[in-house]
Structures are given as structure tokens and as C-alpha cells.
N, CA, C and O atoms as a Maestro MAE file, in Angstrom:
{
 s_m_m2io_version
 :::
 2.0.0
}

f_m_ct {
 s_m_title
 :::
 protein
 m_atom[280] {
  # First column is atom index #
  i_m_mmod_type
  r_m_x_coord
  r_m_y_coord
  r_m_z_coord
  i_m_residue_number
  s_m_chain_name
  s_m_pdb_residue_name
  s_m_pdb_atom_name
  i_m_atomic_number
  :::
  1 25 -17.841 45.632 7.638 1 A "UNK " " N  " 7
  2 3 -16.552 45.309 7.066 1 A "UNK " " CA " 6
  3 2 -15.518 45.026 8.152 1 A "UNK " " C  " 6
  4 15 -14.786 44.130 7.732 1 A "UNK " " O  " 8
  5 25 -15.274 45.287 8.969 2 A "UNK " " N  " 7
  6 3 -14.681 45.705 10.175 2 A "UNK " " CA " 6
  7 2 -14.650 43.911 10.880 2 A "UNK " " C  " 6
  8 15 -13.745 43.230 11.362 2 A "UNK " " O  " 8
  9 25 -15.529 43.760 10.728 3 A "UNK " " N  " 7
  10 3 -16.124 42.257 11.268 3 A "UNK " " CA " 6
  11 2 -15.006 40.952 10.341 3 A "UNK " " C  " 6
  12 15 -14.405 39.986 10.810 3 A "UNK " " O  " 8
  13 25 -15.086 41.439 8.964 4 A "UNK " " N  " 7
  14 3 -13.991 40.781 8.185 4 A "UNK " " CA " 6
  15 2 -12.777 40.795 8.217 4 A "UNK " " C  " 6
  16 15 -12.175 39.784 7.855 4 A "UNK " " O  " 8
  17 25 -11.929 42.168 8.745 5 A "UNK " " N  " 7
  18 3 -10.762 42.362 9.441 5 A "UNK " " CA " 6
  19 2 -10.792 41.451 10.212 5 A "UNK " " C  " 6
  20 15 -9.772 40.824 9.926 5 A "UNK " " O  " 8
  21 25 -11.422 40.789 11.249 6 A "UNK " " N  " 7
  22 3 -10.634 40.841 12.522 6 A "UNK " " CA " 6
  23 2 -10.991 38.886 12.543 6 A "UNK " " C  " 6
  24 15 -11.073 38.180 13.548 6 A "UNK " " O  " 8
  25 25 -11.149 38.424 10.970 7 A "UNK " " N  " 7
  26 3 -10.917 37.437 11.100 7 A "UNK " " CA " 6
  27 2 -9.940 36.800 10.776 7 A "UNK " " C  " 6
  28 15 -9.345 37.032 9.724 7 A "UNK " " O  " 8
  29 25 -9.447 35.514 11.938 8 A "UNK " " N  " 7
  30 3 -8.204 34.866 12.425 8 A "UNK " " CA " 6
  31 2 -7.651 34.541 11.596 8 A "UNK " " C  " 6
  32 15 -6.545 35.064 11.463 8 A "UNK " " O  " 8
  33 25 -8.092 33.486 10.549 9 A "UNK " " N  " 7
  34 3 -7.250 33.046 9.239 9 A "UNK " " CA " 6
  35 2 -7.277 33.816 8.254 9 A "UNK " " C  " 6
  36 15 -8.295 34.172 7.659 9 A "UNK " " O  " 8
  37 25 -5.625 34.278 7.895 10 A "UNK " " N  " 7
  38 3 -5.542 35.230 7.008 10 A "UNK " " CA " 6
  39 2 -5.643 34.351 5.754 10 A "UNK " " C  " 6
  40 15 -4.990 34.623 4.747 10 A "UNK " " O  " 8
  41 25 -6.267 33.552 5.806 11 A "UNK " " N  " 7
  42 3 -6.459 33.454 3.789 11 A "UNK " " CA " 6
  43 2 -8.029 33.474 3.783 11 A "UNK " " C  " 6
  44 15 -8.557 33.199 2.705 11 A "UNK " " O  " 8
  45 25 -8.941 33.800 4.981 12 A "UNK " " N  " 7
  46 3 -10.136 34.352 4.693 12 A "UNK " " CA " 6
  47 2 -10.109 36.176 5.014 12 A "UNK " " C  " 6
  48 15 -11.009 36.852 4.516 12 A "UNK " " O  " 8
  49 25 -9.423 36.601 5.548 13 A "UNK " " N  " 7
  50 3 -9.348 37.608 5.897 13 A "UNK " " CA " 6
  51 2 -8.904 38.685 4.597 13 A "UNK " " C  " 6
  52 15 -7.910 38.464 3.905 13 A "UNK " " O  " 8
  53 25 -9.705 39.741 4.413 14 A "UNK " " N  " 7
  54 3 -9.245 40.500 3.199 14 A "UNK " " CA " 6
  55 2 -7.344 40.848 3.830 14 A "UNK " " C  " 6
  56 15 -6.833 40.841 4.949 14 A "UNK " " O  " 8
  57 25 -6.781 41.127 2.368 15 A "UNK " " N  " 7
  58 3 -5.749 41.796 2.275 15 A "UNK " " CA " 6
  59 2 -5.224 43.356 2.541 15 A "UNK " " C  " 6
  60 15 -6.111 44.180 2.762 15 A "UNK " " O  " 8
  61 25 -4.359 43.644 2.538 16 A "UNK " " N  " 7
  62 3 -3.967 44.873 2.973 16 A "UNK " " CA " 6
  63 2 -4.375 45.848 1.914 16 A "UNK " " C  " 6
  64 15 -5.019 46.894 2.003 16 A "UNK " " O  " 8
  65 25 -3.697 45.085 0.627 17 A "UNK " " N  " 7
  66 3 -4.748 45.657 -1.057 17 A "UNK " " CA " 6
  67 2 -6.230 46.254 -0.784 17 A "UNK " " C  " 6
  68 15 -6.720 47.381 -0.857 17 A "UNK " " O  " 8
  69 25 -6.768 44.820 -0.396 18 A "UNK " " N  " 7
  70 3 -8.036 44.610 -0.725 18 A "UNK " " CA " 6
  71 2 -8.547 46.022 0.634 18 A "UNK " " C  " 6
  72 15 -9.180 47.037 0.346 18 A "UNK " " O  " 8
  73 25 -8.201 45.769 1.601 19 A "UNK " " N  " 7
  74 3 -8.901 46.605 2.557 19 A "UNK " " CA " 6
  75 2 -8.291 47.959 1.199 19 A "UNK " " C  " 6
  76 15 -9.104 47.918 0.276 19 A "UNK " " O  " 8
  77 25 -7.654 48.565 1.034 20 A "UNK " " N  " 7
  78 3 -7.205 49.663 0.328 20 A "UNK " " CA " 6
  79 2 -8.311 50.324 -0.543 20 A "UNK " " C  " 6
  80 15 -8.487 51.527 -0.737 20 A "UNK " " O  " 8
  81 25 -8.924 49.402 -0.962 21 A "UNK " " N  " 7
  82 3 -10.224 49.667 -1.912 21 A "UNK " " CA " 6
  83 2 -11.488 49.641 -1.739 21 A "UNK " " C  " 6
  84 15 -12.425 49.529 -2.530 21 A "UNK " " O  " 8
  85 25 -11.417 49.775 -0.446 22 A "UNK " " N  " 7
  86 3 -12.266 49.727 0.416 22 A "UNK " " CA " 6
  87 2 -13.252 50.997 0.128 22 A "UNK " " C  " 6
  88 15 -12.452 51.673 -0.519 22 A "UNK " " O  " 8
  89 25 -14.626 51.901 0.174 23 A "UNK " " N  " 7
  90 3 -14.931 53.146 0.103 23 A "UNK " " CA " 6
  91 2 -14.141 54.171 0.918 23 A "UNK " " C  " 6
  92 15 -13.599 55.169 0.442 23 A "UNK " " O  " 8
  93 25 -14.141 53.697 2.585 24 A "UNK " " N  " 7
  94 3 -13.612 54.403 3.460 24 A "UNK " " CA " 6
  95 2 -12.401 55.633 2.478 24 A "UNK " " C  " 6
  96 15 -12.350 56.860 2.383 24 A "UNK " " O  " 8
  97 25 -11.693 54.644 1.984 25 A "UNK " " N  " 7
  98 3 -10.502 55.510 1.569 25 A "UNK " " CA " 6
  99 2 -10.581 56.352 -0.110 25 A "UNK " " C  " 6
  100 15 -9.785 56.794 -0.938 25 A "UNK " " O  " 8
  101 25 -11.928 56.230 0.045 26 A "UNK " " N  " 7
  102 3 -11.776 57.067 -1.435 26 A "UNK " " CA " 6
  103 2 -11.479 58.593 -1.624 26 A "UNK " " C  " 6
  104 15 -11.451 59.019 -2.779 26 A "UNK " " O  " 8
  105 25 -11.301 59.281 -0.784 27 A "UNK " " N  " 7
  106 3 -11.312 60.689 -0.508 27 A "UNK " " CA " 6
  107 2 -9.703 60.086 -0.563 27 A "UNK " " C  " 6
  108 15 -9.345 60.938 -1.376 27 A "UNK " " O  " 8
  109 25 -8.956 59.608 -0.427 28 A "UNK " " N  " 7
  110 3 -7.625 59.850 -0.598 28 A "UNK " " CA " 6
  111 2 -7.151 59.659 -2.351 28 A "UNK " " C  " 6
  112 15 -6.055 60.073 -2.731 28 A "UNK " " O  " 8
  113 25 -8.128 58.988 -3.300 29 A "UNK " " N  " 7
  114 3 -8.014 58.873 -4.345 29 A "UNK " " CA " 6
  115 2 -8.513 60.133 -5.425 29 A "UNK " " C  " 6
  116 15 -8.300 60.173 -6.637 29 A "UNK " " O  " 8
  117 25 -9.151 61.010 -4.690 30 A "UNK " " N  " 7
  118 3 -9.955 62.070 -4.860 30 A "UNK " " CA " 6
  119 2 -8.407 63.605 -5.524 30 A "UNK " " C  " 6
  120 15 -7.378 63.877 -4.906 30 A "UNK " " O  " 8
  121 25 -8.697 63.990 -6.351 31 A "UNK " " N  " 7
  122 3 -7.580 64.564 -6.783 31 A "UNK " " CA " 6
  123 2 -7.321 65.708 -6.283 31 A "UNK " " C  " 6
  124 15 -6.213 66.239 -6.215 31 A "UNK " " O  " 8
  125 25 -8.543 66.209 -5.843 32 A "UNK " " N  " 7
  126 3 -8.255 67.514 -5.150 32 A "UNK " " CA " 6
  127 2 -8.081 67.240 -3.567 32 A "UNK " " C  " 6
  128 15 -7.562 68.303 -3.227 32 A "UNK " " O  " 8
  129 25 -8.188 66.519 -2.469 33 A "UNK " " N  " 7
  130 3 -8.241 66.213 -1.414 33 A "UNK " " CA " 6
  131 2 -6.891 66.422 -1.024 33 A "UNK " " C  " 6
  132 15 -6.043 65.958 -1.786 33 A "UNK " " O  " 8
  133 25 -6.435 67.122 0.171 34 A "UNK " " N  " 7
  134 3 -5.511 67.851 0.458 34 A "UNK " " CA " 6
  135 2 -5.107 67.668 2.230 34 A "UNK " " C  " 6
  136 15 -5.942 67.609 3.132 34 A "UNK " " O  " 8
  137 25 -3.948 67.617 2.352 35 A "UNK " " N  " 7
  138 3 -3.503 67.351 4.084 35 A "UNK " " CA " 6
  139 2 -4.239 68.184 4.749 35 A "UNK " " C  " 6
  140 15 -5.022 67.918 5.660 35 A "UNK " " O  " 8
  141 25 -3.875 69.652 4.087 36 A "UNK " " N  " 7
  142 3 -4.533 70.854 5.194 36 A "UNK " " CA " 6
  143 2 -4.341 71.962 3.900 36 A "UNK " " C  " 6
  144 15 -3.559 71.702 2.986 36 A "UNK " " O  " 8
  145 25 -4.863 72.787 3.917 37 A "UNK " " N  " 7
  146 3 -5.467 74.035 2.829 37 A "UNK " " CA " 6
  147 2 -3.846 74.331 2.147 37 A "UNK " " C  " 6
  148 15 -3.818 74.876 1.043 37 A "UNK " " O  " 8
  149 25 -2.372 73.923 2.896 38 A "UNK " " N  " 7
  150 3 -1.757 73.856 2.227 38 A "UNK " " CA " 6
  151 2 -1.059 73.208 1.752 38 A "UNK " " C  " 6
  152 15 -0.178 73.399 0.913 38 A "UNK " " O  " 8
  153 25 -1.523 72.086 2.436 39 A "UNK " " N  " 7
  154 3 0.006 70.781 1.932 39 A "UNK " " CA " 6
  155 2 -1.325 69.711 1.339 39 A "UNK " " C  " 6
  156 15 -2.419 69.425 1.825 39 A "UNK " " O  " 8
  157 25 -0.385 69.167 -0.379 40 A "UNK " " N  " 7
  158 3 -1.567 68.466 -0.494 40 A "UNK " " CA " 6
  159 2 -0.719 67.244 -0.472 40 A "UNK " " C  " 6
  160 15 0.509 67.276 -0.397 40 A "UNK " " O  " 8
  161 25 -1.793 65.641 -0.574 41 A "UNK " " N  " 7
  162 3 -1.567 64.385 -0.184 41 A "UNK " " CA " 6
  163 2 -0.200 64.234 -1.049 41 A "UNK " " C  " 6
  164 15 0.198 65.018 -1.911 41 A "UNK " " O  " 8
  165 25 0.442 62.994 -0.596 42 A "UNK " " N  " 7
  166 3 2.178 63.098 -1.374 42 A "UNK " " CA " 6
  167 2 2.266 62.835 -2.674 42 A "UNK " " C  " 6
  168 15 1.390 63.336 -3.379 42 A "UNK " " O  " 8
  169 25 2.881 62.347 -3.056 43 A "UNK " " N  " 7
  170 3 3.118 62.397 -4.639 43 A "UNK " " CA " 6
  171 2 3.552 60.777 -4.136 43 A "UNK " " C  " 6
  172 15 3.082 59.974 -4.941 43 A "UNK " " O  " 8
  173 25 3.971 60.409 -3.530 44 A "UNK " " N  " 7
  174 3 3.764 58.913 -3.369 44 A "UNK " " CA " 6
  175 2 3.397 58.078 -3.207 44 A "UNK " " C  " 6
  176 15 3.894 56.953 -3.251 44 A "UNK " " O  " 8
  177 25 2.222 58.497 -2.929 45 A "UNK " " N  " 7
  178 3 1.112 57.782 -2.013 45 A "UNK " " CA " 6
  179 2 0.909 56.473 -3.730 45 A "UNK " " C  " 6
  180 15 1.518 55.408 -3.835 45 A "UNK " " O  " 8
  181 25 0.432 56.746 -4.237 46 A "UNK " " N  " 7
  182 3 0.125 55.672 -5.637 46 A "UNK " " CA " 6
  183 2 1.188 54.815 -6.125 46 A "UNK " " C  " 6
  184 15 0.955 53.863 -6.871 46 A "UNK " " O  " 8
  185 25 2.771 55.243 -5.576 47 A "UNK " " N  " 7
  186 3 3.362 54.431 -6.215 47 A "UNK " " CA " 6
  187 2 3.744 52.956 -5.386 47 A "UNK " " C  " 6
  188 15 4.407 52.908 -4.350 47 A "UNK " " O  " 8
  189 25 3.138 51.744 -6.129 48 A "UNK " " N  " 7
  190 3 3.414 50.867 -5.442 48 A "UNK " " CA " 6
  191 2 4.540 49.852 -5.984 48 A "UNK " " C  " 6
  192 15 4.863 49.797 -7.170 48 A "UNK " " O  " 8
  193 25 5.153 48.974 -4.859 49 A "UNK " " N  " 7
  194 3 6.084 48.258 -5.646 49 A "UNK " " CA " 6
  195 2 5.757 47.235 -6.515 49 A "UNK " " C  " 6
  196 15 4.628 46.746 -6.518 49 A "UNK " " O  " 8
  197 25 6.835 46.784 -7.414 50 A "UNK " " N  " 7
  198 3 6.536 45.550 -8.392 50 A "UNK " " CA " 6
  199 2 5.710 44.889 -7.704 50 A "UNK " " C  " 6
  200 15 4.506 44.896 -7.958 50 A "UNK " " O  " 8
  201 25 6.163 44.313 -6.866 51 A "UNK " " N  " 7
  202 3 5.401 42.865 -5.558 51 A "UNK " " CA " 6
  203 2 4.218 43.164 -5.203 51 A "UNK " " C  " 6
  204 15 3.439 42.212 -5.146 51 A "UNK " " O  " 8
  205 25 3.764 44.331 -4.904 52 A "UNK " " N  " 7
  206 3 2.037 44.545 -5.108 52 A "UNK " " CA " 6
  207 2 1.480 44.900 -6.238 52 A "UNK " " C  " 6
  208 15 0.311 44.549 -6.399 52 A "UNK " " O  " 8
  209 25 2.086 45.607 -7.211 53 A "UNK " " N  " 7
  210 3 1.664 45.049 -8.086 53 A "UNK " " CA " 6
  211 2 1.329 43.809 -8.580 53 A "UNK " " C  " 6
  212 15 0.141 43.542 -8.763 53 A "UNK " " O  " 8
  213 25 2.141 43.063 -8.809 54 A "UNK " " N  " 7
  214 3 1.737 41.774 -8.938 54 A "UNK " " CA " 6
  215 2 0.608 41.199 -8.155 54 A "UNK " " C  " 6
  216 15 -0.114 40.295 -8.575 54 A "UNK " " O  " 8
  217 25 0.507 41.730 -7.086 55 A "UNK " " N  " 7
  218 3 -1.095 41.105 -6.372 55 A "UNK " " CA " 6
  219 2 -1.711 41.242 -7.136 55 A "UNK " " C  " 6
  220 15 -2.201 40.190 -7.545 55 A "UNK " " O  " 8
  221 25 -2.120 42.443 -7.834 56 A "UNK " " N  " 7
  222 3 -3.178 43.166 -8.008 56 A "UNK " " CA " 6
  223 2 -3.662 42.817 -9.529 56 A "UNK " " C  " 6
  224 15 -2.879 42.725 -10.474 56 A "UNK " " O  " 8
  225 25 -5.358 42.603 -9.631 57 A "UNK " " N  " 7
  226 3 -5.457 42.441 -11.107 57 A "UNK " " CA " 6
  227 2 -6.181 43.355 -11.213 57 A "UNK " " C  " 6
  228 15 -6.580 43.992 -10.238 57 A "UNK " " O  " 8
  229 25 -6.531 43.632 -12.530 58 A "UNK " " N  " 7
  230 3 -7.164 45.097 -13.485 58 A "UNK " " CA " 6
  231 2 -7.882 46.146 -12.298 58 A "UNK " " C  " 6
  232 15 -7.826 47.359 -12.094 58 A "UNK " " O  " 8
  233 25 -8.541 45.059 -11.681 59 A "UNK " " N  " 7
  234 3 -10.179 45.771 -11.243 59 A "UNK " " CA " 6
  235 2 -9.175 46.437 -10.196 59 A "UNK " " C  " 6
  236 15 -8.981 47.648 -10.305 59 A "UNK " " O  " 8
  237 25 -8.448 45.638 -9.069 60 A "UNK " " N  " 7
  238 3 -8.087 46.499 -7.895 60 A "UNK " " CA " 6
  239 2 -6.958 47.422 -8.469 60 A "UNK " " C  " 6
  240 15 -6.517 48.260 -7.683 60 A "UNK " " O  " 8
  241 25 -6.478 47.386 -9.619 61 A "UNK " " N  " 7
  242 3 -5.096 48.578 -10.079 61 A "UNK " " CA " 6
  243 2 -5.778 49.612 -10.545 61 A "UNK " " C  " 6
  244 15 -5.323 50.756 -10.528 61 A "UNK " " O  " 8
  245 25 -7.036 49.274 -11.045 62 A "UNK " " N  " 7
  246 3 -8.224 50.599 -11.282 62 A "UNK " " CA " 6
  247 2 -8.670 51.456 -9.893 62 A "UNK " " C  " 6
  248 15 -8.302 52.600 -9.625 62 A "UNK " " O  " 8
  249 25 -9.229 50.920 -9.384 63 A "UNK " " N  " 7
  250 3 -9.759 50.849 -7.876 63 A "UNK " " CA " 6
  251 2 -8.510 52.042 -6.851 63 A "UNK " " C  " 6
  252 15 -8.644 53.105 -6.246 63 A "UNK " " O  " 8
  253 25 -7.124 50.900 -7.194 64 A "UNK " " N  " 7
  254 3 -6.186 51.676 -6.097 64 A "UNK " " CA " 6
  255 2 -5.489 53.012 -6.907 64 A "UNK " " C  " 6
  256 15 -5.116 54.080 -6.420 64 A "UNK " " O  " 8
  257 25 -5.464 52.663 -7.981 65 A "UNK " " N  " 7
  258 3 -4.635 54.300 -8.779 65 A "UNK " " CA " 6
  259 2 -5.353 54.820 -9.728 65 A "UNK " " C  " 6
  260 15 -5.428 54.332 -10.855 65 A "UNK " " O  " 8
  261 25 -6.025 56.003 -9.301 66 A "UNK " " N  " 7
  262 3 -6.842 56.938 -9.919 66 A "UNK " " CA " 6
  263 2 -6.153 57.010 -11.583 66 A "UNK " " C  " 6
  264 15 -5.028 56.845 -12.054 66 A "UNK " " O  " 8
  265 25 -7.823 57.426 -12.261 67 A "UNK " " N  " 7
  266 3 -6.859 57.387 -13.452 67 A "UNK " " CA " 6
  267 2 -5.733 59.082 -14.367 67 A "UNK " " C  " 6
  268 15 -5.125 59.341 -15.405 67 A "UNK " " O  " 8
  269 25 -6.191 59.853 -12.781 68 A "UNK " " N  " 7
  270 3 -5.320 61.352 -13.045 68 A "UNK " " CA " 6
  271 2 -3.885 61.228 -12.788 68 A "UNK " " C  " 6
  272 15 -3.175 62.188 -13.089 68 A "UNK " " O  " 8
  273 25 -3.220 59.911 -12.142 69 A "UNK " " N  " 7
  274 3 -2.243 59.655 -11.493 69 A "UNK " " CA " 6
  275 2 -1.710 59.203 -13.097 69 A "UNK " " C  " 6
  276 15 -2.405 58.472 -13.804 69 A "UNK " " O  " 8
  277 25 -0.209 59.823 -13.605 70 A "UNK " " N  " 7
  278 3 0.105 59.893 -14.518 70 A "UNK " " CA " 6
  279 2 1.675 58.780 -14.284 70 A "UNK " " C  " 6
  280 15 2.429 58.569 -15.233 70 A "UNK " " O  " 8
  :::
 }
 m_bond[279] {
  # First column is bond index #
  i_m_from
  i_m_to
  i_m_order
  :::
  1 1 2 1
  2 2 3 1
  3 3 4 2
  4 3 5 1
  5 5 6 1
  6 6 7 1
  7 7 8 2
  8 7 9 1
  9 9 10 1
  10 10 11 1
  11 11 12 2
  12 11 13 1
  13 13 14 1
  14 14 15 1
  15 15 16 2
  16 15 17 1
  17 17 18 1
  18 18 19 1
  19 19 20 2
  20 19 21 1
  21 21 22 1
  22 22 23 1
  23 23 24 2
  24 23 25 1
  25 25 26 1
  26 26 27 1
  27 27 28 2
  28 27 29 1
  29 29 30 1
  30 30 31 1
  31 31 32 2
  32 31 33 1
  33 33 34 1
  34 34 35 1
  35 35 36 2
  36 35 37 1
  37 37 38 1
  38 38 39 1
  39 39 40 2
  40 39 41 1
  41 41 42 1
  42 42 43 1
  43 43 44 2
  44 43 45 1
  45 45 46 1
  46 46 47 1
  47 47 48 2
  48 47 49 1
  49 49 50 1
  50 50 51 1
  51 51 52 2
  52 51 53 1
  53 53 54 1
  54 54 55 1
  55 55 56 2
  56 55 57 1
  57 57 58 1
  58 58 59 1
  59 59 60 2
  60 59 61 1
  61 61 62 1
  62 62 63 1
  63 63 64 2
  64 63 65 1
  65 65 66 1
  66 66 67 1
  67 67 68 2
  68 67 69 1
  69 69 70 1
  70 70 71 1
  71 71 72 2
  72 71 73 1
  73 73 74 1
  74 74 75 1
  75 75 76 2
  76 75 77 1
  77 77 78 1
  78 78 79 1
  79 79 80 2
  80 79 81 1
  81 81 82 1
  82 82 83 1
  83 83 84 2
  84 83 85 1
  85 85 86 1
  86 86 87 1
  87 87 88 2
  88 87 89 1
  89 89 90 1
  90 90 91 1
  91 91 92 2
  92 91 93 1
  93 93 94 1
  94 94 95 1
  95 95 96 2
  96 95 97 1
  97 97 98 1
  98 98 99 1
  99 99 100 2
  100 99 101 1
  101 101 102 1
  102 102 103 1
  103 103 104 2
  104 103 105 1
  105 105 106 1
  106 106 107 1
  107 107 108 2
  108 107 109 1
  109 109 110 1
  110 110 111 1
  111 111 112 2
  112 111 113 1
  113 113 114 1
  114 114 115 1
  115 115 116 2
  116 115 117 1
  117 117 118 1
  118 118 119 1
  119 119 120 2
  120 119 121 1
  121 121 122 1
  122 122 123 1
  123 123 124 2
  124 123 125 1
  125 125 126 1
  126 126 127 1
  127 127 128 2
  128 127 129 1
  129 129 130 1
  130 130 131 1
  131 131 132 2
  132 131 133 1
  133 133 134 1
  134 134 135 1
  135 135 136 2
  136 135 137 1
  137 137 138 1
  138 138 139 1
  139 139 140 2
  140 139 141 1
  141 141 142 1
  142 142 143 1
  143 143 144 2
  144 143 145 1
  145 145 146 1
  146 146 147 1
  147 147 148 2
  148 147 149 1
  149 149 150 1
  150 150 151 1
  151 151 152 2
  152 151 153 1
  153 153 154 1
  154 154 155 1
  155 155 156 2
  156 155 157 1
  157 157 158 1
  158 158 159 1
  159 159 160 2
  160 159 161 1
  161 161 162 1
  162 162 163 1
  163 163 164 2
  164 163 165 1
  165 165 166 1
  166 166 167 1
  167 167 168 2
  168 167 169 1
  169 169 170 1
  170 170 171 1
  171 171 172 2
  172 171 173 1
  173 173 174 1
  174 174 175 1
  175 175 176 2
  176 175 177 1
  177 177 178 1
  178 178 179 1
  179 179 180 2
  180 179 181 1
  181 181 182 1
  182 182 183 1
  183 183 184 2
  184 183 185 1
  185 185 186 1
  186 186 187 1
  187 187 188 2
  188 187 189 1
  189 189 190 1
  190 190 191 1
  191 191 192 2
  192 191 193 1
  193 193 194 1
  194 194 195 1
  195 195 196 2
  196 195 197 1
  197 197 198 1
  198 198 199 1
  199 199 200 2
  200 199 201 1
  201 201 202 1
  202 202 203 1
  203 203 204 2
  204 203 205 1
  205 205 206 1
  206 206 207 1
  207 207 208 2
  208 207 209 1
  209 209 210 1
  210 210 211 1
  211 211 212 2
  212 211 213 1
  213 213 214 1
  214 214 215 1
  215 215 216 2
  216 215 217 1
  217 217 218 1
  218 218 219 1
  219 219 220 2
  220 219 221 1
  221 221 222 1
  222 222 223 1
  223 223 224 2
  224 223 225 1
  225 225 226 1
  226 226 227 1
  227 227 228 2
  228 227 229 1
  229 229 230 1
  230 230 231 1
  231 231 232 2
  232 231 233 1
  233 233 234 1
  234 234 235 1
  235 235 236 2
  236 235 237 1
  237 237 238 1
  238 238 239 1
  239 239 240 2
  240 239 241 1
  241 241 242 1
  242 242 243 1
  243 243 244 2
  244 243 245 1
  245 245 246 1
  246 246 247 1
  247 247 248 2
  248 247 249 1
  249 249 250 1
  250 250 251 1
  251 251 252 2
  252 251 253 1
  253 253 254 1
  254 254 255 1
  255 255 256 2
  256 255 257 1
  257 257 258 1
  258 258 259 1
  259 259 260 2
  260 259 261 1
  261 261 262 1
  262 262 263 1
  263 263 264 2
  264 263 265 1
  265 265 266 1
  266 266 267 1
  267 267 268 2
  268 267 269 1
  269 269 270 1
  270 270 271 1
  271 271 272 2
  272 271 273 1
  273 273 274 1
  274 274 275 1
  275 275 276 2
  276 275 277 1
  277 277 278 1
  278 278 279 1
  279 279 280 2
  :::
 }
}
């Protein structure tokens, strides 16, 4: 994947979205997954603006916001 990052033209190159949904980062979508035994991940982390929203269709708004995120 890594190999697809680091290509030159960004309209072949995945998105900032798209890398987001990547596996790597699924432990951050994970509900119990936590900074350190006491601080857990922010309460902001899911909220994205209108404008990425709008990137985004069904599959990656599934993908990027868990469905415990209320």
C-alpha cells in the first residue's frame, strides 16, 4: 500500500479519506481502544466536516464512522 502513497499524480494517488480506511487504522475505530489505561481516544476523532463528508459515499462513511459512534 505504501507503494500507492508515494505516487506523484495525485488523481492516481489514494486520498487522505481513502488512506483513512485503510486496515492499518482500524484499532482506532475499535470502541474500546484507548490512549493509555486512562485516557481514552477523543470524542472527536469521527467528527468530520460537511466538505469531507461530501467526499465520502456510503461504503467509506461506513468504513470511517463506526456504527457505536452516535
Amino acid at each position: 500500500y505504501i507503494s500507492k502513497l508515494l505516487v506523484y499524480d495525485p488523481k492516481i494517488r489514494p486520498s487522505g479519506l481513502q488512506c483513512c480506511t485503510q486496515p492499518l487504522f482500524d484499532d482506532l475505530r475499535d470502541q474500546n481502544t484507548r490512549i493509555s489505561s486512562s485516557k481514552p481516544l477523543p470524542d472527536h476523532l469521527f467528527q468530520f466536516a460537511q466538505e469531507e463528508k461530501n467526499l465520502m459515499d456510503a461504503d467509506m462513511m461506513r468504513k470511517l464512522i463506526p456504527a457505536w459512534v452516535a
